[in-house]
N, C-alpha and C positions, 0 to 999 in steps of 0.2 A: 677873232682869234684864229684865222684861217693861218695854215703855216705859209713862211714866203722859202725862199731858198737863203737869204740874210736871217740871221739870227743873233748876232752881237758876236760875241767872244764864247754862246752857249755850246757846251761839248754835241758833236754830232750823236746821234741815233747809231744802235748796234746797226749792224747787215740784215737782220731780219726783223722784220716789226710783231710786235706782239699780238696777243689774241684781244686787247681792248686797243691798238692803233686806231686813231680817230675820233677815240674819246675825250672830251673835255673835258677838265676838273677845276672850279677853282676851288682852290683849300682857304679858306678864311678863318681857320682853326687855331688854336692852340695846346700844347700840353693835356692831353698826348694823343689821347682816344680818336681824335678826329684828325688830327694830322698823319697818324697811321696809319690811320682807314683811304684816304686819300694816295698815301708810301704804297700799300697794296696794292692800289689801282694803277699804281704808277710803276712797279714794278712787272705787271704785265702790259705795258704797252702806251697805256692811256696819259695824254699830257695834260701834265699837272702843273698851274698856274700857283705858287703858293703867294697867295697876298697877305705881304704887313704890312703896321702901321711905320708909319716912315721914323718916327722916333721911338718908337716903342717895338722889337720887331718881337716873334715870338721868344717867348724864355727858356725854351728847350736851347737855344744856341747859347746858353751860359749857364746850362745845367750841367754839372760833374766836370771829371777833370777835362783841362783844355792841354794844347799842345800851339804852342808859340803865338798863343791868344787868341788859336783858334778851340770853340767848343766842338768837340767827339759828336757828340749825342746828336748835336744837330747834321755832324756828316751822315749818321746812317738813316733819321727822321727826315730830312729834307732830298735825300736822293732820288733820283728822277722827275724832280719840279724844276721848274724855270722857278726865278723869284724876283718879286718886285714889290714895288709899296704902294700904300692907298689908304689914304682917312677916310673911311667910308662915313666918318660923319660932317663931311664937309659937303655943299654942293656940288662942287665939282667930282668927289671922289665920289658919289653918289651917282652920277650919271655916269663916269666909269663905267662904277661894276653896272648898272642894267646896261650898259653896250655888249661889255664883256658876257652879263648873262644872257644877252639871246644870241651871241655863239655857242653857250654852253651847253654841256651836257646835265651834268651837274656841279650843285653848291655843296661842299661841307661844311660845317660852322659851329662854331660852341658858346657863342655869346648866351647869357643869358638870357631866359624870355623877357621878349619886349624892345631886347635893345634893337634888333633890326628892323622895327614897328617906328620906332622911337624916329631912328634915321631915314625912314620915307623909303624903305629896303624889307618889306614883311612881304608875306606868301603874295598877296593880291599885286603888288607893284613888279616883280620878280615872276609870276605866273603871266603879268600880263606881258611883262618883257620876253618872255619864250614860253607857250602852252607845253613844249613836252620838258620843261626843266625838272630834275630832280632835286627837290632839296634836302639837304641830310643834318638835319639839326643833334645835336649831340651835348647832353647837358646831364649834370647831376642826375633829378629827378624828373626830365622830362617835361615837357610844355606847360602840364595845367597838375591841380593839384595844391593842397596845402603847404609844399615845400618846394614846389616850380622857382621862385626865383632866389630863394637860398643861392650863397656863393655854395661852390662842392669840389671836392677831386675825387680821385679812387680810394682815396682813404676810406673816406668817408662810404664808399659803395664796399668798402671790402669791411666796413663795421656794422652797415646795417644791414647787408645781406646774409649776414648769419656767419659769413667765414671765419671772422676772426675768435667767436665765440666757439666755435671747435677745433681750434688751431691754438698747438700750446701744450704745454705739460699737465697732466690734471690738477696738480695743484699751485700752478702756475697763473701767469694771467693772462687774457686773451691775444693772440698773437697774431700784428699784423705784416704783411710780408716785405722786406727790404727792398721790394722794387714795382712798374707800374702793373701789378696784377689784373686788378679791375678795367682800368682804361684799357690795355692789351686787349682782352677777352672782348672789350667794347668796340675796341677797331677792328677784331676781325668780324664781331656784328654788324657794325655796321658796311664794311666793305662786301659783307652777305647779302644786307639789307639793301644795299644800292644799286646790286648787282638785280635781286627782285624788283625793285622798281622798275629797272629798264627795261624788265622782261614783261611788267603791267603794261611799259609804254608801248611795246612793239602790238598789242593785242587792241589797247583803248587809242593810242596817237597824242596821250595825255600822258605830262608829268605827276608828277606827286609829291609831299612831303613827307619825310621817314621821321619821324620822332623817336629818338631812341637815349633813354635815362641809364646814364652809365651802370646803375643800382640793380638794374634787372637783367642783363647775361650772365654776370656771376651768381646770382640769385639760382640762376637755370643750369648754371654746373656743378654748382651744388647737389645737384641729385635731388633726393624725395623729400627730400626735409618736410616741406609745406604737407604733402600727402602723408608721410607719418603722423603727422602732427594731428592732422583732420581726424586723422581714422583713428589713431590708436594713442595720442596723445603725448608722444614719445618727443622729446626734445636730445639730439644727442650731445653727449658730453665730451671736453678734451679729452681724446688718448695719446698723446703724442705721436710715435712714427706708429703706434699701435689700430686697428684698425677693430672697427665691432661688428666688420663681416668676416672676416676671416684671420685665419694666425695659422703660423705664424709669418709677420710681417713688419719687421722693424730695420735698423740699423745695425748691424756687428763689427765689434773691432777684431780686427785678422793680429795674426803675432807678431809683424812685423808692423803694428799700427796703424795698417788702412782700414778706410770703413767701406761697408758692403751692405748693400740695402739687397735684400729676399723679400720675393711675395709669391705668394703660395693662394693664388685668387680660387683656381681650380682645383680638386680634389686629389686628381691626379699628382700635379703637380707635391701635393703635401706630402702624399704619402713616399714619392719619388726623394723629396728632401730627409724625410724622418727616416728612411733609408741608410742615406747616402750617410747621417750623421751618427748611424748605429745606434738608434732608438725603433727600431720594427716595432717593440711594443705596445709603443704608442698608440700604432695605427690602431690594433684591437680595442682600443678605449671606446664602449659607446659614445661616448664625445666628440671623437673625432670624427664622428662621420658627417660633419655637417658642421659651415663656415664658424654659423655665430657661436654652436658648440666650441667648435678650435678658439674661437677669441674669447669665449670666456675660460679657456683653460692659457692664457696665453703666455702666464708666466713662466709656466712649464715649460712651453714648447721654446720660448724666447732661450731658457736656462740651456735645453738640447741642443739647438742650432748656432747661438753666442757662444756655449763652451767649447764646439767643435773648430769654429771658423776661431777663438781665439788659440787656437794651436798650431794654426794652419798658415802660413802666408798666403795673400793675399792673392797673389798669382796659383797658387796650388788651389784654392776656395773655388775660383774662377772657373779652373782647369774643371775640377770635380765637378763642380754645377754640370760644367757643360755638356759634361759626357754622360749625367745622368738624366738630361735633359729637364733642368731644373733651373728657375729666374733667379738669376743675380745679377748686379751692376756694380763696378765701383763708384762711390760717391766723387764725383769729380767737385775741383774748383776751372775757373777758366782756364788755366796751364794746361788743365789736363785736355781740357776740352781739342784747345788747340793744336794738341799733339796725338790727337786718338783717331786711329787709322781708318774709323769707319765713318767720321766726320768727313777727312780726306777724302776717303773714295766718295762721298758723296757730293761732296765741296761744301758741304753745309756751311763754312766759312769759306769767303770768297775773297780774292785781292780785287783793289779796282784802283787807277791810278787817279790819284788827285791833282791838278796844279798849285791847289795850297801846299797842302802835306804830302804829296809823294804819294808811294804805294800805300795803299789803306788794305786792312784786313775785318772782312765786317759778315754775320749774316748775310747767306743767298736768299735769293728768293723762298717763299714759304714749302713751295711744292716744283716736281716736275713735271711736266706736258712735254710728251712726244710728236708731237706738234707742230705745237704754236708754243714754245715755251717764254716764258719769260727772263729777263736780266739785270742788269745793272750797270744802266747808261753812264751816269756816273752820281758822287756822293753830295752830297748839300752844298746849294753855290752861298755867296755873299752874301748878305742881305739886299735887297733891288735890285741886282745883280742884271736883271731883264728887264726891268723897266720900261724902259726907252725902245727896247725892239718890240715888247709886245704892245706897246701902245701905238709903235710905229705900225702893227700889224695889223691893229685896229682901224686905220686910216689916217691917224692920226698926226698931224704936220710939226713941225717943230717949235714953232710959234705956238700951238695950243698944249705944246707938253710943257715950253715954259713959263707959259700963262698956267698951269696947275701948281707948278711948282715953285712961283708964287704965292699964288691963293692958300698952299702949304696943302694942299690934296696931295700931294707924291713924296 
């Protein structure tokens, strides 16, 4: 996988190379967790090889809407990967990847356990083909275990990790979120988690396997839950936008119909607001001196702070907050997103030109480095789209790329 200066029709590299340049990836993933974690890597620097299977490619590129029969989702999940295809349960697409993995850095992969054992492609065949490879396995539940080869998505991590069961109205029913929350939270784990490995390798000169069950990083942003639960036996229940550390913290509708979400985390801040809303009195409430005191008085405070903000338009709400130095936000949808000046200065939406579709408007990078920052080379190619060059880069002649593609390995 060494780079040559030929690379097919692949869009060239920014002006400056990022802080993982030189890193390998091949992404053997799917939907979503692990093909993200891999977009991370790739959007600082590191190249990313995405392999699919030649008829079946990944199903992110026909997820949501598409635009001239191209799929979206896959332009911003596939950006800064080269891509190509490979039946890793063929012979021949079997010696592929271990060619491809002792250039590699690391593997990501979400197959369930077994099947890469299955293909003659498990830790032992894969470690003996590069001793410092990392490999980032990425599944439901995790390698072993009573539910290890269970099919899974993030559904399923954002129902048994307890999220859904506090998410929702109280008398409502458990609420799971309209989009990929779990698998998200699990690709930046694991683009954490890979990131640690390499920093094992540079100490040991060994690679390692990451195991990581999409079930247990949401699990761990969840907060105390498990620790209450031990100690004091507390299981918490839905409150809606209501919170049972502190209030008040909900949603309000302003008079001209926007909504505004308040939190009043810090004490300060509370009293700053019941201020602002001409309830001083409040604050003397022995109750109010203390979060979970404020939530459980919350309908009170909810009554203060809604009746104020619905008198108010929503710009004058804002204004007010600000000057008392008090949290509000408007509740955006994406229009709003798009057109709010502090996204702008920051570019947190970025154009990047397509040769499919033209100019694209997509999430930046996650963070900035003053640095060594990272970019967006460009957005999700073809499907195989590199094929042919990165096999050509492997050493590979033309005669044995179409003796594979035959055999139906490509």
């Amino acid at each position: 996988m060494t780079p040559t200066a030929a690379r097919s029709d692949a869009p060239a590299a920014g002006s400056a190379p990022g802080p993982l340049a030189g890193l390998r990836v091949l992404d053997l993933a799917t939907l979503f967790a692990g093909p993200l974690a891999a977009t991370l890597l790739g959007d600082f620097g590191a190249e990313v090889v995405k392999v699919e299977h030649p008829e079946r490619p990944d199903p992110s590129r026909g997820h949501g809407p598409a635009k001239d029969g191209v799929g979206l989702w896959w332009k911003l999940l596939g950006r800064n990967k080269r891509t190509m295809t490979l039946d890793l349960s063929t012979p021949g697409g079997r010696d592929v990847l271990l060619r491809l993995a002792a250039g590699a850095d690391v593997i990501v992969e979400n197959f369930r356990p077994g099947t890469l054992e299955r293909w003659g492609l498990g830790w032992p065949e894969l470690s003996a083909a590069n001793p410092r490879l990392v490999l980032a396995r990425v599944t439901a539940f995790g390698q072993h275990g009573p539910y290890a080869r269970r099919p899974g998505f993030g559904t399923l991590a954002e129902a048994m990790s307890g999220f859904a069961a506090i998410t929702g109205e109280p008398d409502g029913p458990p609420t799971l979120p309209p989009f990929g929350l779990a698998d998200s939270i699990a690709a930046l784990t694991t683009a954490y988690a890979v990131m640690t490995a390499l920093a094992g390798r540079e100490r040991t000169g060994r690679g390692q396997v990451v195991d990581l069950a999409i079930v247990e990083p949401i699990l761990t942003v969840l907060g105390p839950h498990p620790l209450w639960y031990d100690q004091l036996g507390y299981v918490q229940p839905r409150t809606g936008n209501r919170s049972t550390n502190n209030a008040p913290r909900n949603t309000y509708r302003s008079a001209d119909g926007r909504w505004l979400a308040v939190s009043t985390s810090a004490q300060s801040v509370a009293e700053r607001v019941l201020r602002l809303v001409g309830r001083p009195e409040l604050i003397e409430e022995p109750w109010f001196a203390t979060g979970a005191g404020r939530a459980a008085h919350a309908p009170v405070l909810d009554e203060a702070v809604g009746g104020w903000i619905a008198r108010h338009k929503a710009e004058e709400v804002t204004a007010a907050f600000e000057e008392a130095e008090a949290a509000v936000a408007p509740v955006y949808d994406v229009r709003d997103v798009m057109a709010d000046p502090q996204f702008a200065a920051l570019d947190t939406v970025t154009e990047v030109d397509d040769p499919q579709l033209g100019p694209l408007r997509m999430q930046n990078v996650l963070f900035r480095l003053s640095e060594t920052p990272g970019g967006i080379r460009w957005a999700g190619r073809p499907h195989g789209a590199d094929t042919d060059a990165v096999l050509t880069e492997l050493g590979m002649g033309g005669a044995e790329i179409a003796a594979l593609r035959t055999e139906g390995a490509l």
